[in-house]
C-alpha positions as CSV (number, residue, x, y, z in Angstrom):
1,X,14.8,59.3,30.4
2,X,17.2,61.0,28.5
3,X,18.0,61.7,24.9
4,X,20.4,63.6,22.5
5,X,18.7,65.7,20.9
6,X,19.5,68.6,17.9
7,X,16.8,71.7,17.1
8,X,18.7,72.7,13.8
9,X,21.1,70.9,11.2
10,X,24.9,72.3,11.7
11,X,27.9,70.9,13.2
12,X,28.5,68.3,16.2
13,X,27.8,71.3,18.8
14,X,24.3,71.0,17.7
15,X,23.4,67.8,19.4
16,X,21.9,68.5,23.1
17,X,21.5,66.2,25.6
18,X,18.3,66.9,27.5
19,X,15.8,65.3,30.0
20,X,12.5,64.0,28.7
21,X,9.4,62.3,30.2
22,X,9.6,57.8,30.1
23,X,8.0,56.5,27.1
24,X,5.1,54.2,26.9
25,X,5.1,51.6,24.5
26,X,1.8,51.4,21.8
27,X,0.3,49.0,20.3
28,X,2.9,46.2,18.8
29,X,5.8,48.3,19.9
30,X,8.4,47.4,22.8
31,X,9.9,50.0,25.2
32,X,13.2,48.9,25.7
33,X,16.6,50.3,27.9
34,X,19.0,51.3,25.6
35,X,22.4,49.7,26.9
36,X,24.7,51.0,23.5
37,X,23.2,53.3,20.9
38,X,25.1,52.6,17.5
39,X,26.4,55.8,15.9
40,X,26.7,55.5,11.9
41,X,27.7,57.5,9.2
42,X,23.8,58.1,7.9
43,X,23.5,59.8,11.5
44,X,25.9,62.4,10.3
45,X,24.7,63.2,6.7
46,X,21.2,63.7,8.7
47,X,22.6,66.1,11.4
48,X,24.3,68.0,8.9
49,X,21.1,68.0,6.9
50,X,23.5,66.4,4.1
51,X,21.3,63.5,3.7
52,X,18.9,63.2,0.7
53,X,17.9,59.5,0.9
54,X,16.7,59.4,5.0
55,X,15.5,63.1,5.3
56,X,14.5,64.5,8.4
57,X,13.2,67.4,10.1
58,X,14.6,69.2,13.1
59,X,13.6,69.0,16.0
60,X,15.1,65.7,16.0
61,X,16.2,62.8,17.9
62,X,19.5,61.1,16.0
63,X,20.0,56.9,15.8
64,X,18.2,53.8,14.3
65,X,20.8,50.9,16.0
66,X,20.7,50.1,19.2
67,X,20.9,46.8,22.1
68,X,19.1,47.0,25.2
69,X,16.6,45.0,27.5
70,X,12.7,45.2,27.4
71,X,11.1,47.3,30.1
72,X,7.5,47.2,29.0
73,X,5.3,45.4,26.4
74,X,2.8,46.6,24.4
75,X,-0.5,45.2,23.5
76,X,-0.1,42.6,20.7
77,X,3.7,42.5,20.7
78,X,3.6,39.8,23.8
79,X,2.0,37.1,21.3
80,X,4.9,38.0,18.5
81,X,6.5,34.6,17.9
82,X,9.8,35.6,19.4
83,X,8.0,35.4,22.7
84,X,9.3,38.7,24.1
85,X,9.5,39.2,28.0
86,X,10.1,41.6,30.4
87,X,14.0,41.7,30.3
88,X,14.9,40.0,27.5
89,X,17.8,41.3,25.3
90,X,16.7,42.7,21.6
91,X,18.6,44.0,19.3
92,X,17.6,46.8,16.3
93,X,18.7,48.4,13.1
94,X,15.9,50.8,12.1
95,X,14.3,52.2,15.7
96,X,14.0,56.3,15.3
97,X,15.9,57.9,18.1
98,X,18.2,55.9,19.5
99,X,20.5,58.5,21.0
100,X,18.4,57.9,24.4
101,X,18.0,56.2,27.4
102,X,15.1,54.4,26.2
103,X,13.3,53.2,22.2
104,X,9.9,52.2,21.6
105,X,11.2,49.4,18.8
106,X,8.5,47.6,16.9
107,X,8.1,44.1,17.7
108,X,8.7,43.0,14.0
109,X,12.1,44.8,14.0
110,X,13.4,43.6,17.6
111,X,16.0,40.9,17.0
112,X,16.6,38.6,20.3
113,X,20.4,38.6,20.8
114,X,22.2,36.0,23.5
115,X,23.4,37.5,26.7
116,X,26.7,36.5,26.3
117,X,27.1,39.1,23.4
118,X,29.3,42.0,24.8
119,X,27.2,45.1,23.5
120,X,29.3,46.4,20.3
121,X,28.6,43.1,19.6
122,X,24.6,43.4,19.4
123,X,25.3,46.3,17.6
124,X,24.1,44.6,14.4
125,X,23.6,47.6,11.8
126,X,27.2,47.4,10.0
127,X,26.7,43.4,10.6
128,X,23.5,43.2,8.5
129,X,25.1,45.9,6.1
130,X,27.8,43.2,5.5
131,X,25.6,40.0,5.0
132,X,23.9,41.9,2.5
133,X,27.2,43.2,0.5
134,X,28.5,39.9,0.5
135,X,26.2,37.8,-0.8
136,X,23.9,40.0,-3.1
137,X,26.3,41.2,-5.6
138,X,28.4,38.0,-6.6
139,X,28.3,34.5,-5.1
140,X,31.9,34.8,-4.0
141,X,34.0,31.8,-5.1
142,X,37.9,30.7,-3.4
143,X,40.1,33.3,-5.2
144,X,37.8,35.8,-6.4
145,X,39.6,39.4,-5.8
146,X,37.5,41.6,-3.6
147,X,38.2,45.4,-3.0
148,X,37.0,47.3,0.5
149,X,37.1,51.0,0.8
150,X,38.1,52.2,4.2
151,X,38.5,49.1,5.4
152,X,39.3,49.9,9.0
153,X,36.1,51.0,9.8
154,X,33.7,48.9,11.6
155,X,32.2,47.8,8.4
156,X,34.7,47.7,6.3
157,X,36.5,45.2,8.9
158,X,33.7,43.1,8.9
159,X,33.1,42.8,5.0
160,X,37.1,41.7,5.2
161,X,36.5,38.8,7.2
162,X,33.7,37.9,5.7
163,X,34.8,37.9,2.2
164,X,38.3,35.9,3.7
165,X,35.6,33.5,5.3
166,X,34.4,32.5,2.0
167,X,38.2,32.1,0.4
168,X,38.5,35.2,-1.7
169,X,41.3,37.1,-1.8
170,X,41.1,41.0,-0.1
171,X,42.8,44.2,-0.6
172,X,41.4,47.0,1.6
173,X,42.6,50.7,1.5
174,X,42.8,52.9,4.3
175,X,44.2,56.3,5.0
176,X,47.5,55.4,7.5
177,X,49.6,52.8,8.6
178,X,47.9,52.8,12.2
179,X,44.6,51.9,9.7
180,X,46.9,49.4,8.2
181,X,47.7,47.3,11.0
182,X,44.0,47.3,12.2
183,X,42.9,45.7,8.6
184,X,46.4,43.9,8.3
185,X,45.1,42.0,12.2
186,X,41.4,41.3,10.4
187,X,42.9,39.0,7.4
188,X,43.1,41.2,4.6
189,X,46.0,39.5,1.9
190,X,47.1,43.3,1.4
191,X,46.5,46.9,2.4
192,X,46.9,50.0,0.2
193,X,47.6,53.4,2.5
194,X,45.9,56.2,0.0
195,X,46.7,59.0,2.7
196,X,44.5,62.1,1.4
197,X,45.2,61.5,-2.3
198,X,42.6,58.6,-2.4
199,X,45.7,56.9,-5.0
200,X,45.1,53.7,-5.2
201,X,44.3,52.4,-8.8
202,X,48.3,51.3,-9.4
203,X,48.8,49.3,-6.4
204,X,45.6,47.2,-6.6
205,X,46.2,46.9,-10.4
206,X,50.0,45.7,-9.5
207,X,48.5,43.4,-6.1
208,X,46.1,41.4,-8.9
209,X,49.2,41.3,-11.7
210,X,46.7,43.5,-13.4
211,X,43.6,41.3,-13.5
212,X,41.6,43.7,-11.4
213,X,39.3,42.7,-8.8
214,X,36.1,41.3,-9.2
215,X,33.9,42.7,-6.5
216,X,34.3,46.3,-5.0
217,X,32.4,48.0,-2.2
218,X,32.9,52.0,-2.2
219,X,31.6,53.9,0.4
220,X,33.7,57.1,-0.3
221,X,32.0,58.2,-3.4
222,X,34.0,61.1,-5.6
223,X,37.3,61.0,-4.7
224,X,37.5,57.6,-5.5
225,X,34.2,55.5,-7.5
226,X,35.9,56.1,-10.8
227,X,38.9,54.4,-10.1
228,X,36.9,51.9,-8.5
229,X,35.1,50.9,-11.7
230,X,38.1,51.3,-13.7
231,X,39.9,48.4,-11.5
232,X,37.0,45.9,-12.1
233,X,38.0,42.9,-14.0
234,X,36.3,41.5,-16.6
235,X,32.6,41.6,-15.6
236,X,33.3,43.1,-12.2
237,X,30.9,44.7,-10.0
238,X,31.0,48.0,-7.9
239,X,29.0,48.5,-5.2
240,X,28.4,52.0,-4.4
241,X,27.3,52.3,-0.5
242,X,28.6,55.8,0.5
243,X,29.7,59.4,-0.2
244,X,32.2,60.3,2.7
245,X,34.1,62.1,0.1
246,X,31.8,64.1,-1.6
247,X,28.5,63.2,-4.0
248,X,28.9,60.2,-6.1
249,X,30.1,61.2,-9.6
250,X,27.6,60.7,-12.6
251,X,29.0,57.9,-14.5
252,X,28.4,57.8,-18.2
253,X,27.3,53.4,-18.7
254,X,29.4,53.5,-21.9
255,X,32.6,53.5,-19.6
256,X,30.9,50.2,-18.1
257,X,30.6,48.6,-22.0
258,X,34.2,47.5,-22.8
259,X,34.5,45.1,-20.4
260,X,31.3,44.4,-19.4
261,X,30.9,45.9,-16.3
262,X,28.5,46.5,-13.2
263,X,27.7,49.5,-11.3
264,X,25.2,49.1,-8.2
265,X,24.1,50.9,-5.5
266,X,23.5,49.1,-1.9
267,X,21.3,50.4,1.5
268,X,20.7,47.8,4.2
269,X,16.7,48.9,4.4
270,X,16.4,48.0,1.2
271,X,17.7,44.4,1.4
272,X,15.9,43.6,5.2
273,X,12.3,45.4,4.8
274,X,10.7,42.4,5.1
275,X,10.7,41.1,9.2
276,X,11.3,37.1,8.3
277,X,14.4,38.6,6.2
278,X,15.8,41.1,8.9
279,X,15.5,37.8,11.3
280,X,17.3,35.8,9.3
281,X,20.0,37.8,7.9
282,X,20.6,38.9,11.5
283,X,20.6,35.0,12.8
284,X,23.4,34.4,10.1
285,X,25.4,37.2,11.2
286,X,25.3,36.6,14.9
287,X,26.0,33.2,14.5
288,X,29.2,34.0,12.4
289,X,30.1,36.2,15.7
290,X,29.4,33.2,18.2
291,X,31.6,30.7,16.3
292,X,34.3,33.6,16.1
293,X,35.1,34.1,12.7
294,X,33.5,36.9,12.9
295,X,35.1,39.5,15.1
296,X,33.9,43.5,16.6
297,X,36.8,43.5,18.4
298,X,37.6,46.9,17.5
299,X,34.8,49.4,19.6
300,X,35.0,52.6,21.0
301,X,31.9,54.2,23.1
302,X,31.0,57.4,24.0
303,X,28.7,58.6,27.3
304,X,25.6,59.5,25.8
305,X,26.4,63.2,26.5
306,X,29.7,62.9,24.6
307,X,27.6,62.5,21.1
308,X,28.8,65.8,19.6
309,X,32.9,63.7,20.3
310,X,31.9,61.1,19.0
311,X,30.4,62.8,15.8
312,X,33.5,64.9,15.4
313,X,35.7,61.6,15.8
314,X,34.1,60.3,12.5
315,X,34.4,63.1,10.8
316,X,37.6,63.7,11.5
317,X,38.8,60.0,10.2
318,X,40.1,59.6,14.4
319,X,37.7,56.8,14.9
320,X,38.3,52.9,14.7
321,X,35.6,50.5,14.3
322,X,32.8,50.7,15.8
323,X,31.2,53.6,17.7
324,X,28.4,53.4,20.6
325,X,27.2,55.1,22.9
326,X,26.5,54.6,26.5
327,X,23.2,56.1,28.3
């Protein structure tokens, strides 16, 4: 097998693509082929060594989301009530080293995904990320006003269809016109370009006729949560998922009081540690993609021994959607 692999926390250059021996799967565990490895932002913070919530220890072995097809099964995991076999498709979210040819995945994380899937498609990380954004925080209603952050990425495209799904109305921000277009083609009602000034607060304000939005997910952190919360309506929430910015300001609560507001903070473990919930979260979402409201259209993979290009393309704001990588 193969896998990427990085002996110190630095830059992109770190990650090494290097031969290793086949895995054998233990006790309740599935060794599965790897056909797309999902690269997400957490991967970054944790190369970098940036990441204070999933802390690791080099040397290390980047990725948690992948799709393949089961090779082996190990004792136990055969009498899982998915009724896994030799060649069935699984998807998974939360699998250790990912960036590889093959995964041992737990039986009571693999999720069975159809065949007709294409594989960003089973890529089901910024999926489940979504179900959980969207129905945790508000039960949206037709016509509530919903705000996504970098909305062009492959999250932030899916939160916009989903939240059109259910009738509210979207504004999603982005850094260029090229960005634009991409959330423009997803459904959102209107797109605000905040280019490297992260400006934003005005136009939202003047898209509502200055009621503010009632929901809004933020996964830049300091450049922009305060003028996040401060574009809440009335009893608005703001979700805070990220920190591609910088570190997420300290927010004193008495700025919340006035108009009753909400400040939360979201992680996708949190919401599908428990099996029967991953499973069912994940069913929703795939079904959404089957009937086609739900769209990855926009995908972009890597060969496994392009991680460190793929890494850079985040960081550098270059990519679109979602990224993957190919053993």
């Amino acid at each position: 097998m193969r896998k990427v692999i990085f002996e110190e926390f630095g830059g992109p250059e770190k990650l090494l693509l290097k031969d290793a021996p086949d895995l054998v799967p233990g006790e309740d565990q599935l060794l599965v082929a790897v056909e797309a490895a999902g690269v997400n932002y957490l991967d970054i913070t944790q190369r970098s060594g940036a990441s204070a919530v999933h802390v690791i220890k080099p040397p290390f072995v980047l990725g948690l989301e992948g799709v393949g097809r089961i090779l082996a099964i190990g004792s136990g995991a055969e009498n899982a009530k998915d009724g896994f076999k030799v060649g069935m498709r699984v998807a998974w979210i939360d699998a250790p080293s990912s960036y590889a040819s093959q995964v041992l995945v737990p039986a009571c994380r693999a999720i069975v995904v159809p065949d007709d899937l294409e594989a960003h498609q089973g890529l089901l990380f910024q999926a489940l990320t979504a179900h959980y954004l969207v129905h945790e925080y508000r039960a949206i209603q037709p016509g509530d006003r919903v705000l996504v952050h970098a909305a062009s990425g492959g999250l932030g495209q899916l939160l916009v269809q989903w939240f059109k799904h259910l009738g509210a109305f979207v504004v999603g921000t982005v850094s260029s016109e090229e960005k634009a277009e991409t959330v423009r083609s997803v459904g959102a009602d209107a797109v605000v370009i905040y280019g490297n000034t992260y400006d934003f607060k005005d136009q939202v304000l003047d898209l509502t006729q200055g009621k503010g939005v009632n929901l809004a997910i933020d996964g830049i952190g300091e450049k922009t949560l305060l003028n996040t919360i401060s574009v809440l309506s009335r009893g608005g929430t703001a979700v805070a998922i990220g920190a591609a910015s910088g570190p997420i300001p300290q927010i004193t609560p008495t700025i919340l009081t006035p108009k009753g507001l909400r400040l939360a903070g979201g992680a996708v473990f949190s919401w599908v540690a428990d099996p029967v919930e991953l499973k069912a979260r994940a069913a929703q979402a795939i079904e959404g993609i089957e009937a086609g409201w739900l769209k990855l259209d926009a995908a972009t993979s890597y060969p496994l021994d392009q991680a460190s290009k793929a890494h850079e393309d985040i960081e550098s704001r270059r990519s679109k959607g979602k990224i993957y990588l190919i053993p």
